[in-house]
C-alpha positions as CSV (number, residue, x, y, z in Angstrom):
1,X,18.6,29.2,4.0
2,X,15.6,28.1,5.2
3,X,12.9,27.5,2.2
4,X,8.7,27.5,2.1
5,X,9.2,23.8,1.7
6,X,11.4,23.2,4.7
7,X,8.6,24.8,6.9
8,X,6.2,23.2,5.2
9,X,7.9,19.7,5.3
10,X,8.4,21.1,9.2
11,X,4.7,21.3,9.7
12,X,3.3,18.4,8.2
13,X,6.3,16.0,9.6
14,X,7.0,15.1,6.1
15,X,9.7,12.5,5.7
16,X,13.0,14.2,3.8
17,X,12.9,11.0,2.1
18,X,9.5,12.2,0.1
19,X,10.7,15.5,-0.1
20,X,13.5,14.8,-1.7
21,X,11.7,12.8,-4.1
22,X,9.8,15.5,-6.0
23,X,13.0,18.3,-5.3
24,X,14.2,18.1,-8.8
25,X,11.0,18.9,-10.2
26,X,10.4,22.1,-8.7
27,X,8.4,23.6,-5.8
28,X,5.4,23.7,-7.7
29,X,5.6,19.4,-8.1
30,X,6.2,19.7,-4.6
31,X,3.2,21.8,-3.7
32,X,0.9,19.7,-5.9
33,X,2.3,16.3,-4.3
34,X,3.8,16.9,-0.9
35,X,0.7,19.2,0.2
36,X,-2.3,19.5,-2.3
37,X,-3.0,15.8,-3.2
38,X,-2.7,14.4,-0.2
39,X,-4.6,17.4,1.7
40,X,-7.9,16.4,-0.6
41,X,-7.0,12.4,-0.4
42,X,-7.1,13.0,3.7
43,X,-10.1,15.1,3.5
44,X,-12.0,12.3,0.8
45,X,-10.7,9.8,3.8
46,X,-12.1,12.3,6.8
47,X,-15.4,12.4,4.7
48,X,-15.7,8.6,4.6
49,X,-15.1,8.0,8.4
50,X,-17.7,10.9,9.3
51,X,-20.4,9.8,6.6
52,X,-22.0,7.3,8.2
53,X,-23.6,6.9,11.9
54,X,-24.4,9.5,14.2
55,X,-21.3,12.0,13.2
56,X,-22.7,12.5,9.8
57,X,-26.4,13.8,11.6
58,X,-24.9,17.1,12.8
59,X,-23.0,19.2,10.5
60,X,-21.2,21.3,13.0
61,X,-20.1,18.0,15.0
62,X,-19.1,16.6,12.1
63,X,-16.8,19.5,10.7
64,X,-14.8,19.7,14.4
65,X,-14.4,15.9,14.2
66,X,-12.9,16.0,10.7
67,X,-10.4,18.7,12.2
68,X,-9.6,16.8,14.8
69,X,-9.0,14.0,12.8
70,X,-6.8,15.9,10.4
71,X,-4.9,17.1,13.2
72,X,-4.7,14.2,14.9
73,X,-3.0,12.5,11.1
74,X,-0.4,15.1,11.1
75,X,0.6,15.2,14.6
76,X,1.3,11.0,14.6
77,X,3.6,11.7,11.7
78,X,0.7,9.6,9.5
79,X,0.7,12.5,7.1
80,X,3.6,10.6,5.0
81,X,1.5,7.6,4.4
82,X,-0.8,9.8,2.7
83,X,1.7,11.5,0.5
84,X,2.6,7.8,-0.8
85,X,-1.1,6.7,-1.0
86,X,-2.0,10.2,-3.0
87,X,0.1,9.4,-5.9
88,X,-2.3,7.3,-7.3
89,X,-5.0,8.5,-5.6
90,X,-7.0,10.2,-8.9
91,X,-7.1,6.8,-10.2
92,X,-8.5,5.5,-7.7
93,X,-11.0,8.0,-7.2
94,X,-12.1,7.7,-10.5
95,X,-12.3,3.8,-9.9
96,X,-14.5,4.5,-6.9
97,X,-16.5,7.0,-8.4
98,X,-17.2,4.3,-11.7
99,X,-18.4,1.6,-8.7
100,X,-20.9,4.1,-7.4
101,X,-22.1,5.3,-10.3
102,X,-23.0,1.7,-11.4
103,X,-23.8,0.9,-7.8
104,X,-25.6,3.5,-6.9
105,X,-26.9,5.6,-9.7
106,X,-27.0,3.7,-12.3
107,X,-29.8,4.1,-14.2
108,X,-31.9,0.4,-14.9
109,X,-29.6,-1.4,-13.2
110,X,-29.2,0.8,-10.1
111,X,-33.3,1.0,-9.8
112,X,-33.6,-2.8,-10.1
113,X,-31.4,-3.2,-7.2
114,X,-33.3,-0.6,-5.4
115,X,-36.1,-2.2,-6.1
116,X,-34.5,-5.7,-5.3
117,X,-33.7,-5.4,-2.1
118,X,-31.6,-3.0,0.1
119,X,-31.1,-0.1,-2.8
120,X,-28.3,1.1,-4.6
121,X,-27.3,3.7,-2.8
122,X,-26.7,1.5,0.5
123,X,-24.2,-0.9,-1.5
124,X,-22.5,2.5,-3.1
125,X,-21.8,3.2,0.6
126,X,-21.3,-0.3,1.4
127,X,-18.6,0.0,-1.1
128,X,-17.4,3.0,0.2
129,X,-17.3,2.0,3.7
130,X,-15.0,-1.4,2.8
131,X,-12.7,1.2,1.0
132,X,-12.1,3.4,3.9
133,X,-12.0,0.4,6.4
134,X,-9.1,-0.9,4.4
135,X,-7.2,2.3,4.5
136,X,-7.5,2.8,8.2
137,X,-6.3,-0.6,8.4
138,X,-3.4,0.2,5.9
139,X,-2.5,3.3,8.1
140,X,-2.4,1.3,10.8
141,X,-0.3,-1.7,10.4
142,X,2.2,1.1,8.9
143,X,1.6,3.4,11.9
144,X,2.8,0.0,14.3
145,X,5.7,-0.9,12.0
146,X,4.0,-4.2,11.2
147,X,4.3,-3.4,7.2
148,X,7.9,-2.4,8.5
149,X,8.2,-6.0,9.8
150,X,7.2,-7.8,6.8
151,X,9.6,-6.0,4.6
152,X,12.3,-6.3,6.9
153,X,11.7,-10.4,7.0
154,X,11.1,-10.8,3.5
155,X,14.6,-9.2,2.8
156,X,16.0,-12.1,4.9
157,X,14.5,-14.3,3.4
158,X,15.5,-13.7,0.0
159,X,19.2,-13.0,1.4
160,X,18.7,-16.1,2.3
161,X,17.8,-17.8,-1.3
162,X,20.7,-15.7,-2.4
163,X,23.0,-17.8,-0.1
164,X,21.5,-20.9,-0.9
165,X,22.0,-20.3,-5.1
166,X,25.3,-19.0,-4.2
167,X,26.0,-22.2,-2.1
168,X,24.3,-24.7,-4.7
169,X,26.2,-23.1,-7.3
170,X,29.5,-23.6,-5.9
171,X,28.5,-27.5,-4.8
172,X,28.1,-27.9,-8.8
173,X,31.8,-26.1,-9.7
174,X,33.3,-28.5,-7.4
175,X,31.1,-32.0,-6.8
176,X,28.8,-31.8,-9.0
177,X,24.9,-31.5,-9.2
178,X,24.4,-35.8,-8.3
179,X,25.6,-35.0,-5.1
180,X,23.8,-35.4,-1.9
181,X,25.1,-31.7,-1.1
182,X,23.8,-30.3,-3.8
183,X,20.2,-32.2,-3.5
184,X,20.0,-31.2,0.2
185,X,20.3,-27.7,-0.9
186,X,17.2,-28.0,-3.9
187,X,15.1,-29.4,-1.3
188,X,16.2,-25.9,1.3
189,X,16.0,-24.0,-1.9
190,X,12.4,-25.1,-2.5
191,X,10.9,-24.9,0.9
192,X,12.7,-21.4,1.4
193,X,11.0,-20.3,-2.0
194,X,7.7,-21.4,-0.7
195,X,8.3,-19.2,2.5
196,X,8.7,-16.4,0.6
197,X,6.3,-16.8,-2.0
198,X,3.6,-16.8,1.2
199,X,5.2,-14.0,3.1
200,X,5.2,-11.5,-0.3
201,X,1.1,-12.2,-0.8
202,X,0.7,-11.5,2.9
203,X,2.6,-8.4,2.6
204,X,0.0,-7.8,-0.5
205,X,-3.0,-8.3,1.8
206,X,-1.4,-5.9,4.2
207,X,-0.9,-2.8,2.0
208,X,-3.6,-3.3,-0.2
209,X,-6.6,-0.9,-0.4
210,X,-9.7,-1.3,-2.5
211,X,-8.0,-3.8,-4.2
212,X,-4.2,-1.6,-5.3
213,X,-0.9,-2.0,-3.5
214,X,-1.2,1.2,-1.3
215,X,3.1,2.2,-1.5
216,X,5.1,-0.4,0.1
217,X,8.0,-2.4,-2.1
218,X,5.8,-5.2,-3.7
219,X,6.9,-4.6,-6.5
220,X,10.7,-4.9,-5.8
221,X,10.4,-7.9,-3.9
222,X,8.5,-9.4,-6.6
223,X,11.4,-8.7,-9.0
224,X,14.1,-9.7,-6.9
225,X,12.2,-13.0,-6.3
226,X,11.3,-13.6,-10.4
227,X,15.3,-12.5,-10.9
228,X,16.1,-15.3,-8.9
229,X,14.0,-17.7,-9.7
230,X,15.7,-17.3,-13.5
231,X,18.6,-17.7,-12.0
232,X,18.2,-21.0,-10.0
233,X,16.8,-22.1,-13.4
234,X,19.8,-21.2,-15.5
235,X,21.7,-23.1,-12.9
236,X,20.0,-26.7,-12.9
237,X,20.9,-26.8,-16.3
């Protein structure tokens, strides 16, 4: 039987990965996270985009461009990157809205740098505008598969320091660790851990917006990477 959430899921081209996610909670977790966060974290991102320049001098231009827009999210099958990037999306709204507050409005300090030169208000938006720059960017590399890419060659890579622990451990159980084997496999070991240790903060730079890892599996790669790191310790002792 076909539920709300199915046709919901249908319309918004939701992945049935992120559906999935929230089905044990309930519709109503579903609802709030699958449609209702996201809808207002598109619609701060729309507002952003259409706030600046000659869009935001026309209210009725700018209200068909934000549909458009909205439309346009949906229909690319972007509206899933939202869902990921909404889940901490109060945080960082309250983090933005701290920056312009101080930036903007806030109160001595916000009318000595009026005063100073340029004005508050033009570095809140300043602010603002580097925000919504970096999420379009975000949406982007992860619209082309490039975040996709990273992942994907960061997994080899620490398959490949697997091998090499795995490999440097049996060396030891049989030769020994004085062995040129075994020293030829530290040296791979270390410039393979270098690799990786570049390609995991380029992967941060990639998915990072306003300064947060926007979804992605940082995280897990940097615990598989610290996991074995303690491991290739344990063993050179």
């Amino acid at each position: 039987m076909v539920t709300v959430m199915d046709l919901v899921a249908q319309f918004f081209r939701i992945s049935p990965q992120l559906v999935s996610k929230y089905a044990a909670q309930g519709q109503i977790y579903q609802i709030f996270y699958l449609v209702f966060f996201p809808t207002l974290f598109v619609l701060l991102f729309i507002y952003l985009l259409t706030s600046r320049g000659a869009i935001g001098l026309h209210r009725g231009f700018k209200v068909l461009i934000s549909i458009a827009v909205y439309a346009f999210i949906i229909l690319n099958g972007w509206y899933s990157y939202f869902i990921m990037l909404s889940e901490f999306w109060l945080f960082m709204l309250i983090i933005l809205g701290g920056v312009y507050f101080f930036w903007a409005r806030g109160g001595t300090k916000g009318g000595q740098l009026a005063q100073a030169g340029g004005g508050g208000q033009a570095r809140g938006r300043s602010v603002f505008g580097n925000i919504s720059g970096q999420l379009a960017n975000r949406l982007k590399k992860g619209a082309t598969h490039e975040i996709k890419d990273q992942e994907t060659m960061i997994e080899n890579q620490l398959k490949a320091l697997e091998q090499l622990l795995n490999q440097y451990n049996n060396v030891v159980h049989d030769l020994g660790p004085q062995t040129v084997d075994a020293g030829n496999i530290v040296r791979e070991w270390g410039s393979m851990f270098s690799q990786v240790q570049a390609s995991i903060q380029q992967y941060r730079d990639s998915i990072q917006v306003g300064g947060f890892a926007a979804g992605g599996k940082l995280k897990h790669f940097q615990d598989r990477l610290e996991s074995m790191m303690k491991k290739w310790d344990k063993a050179q002792k």
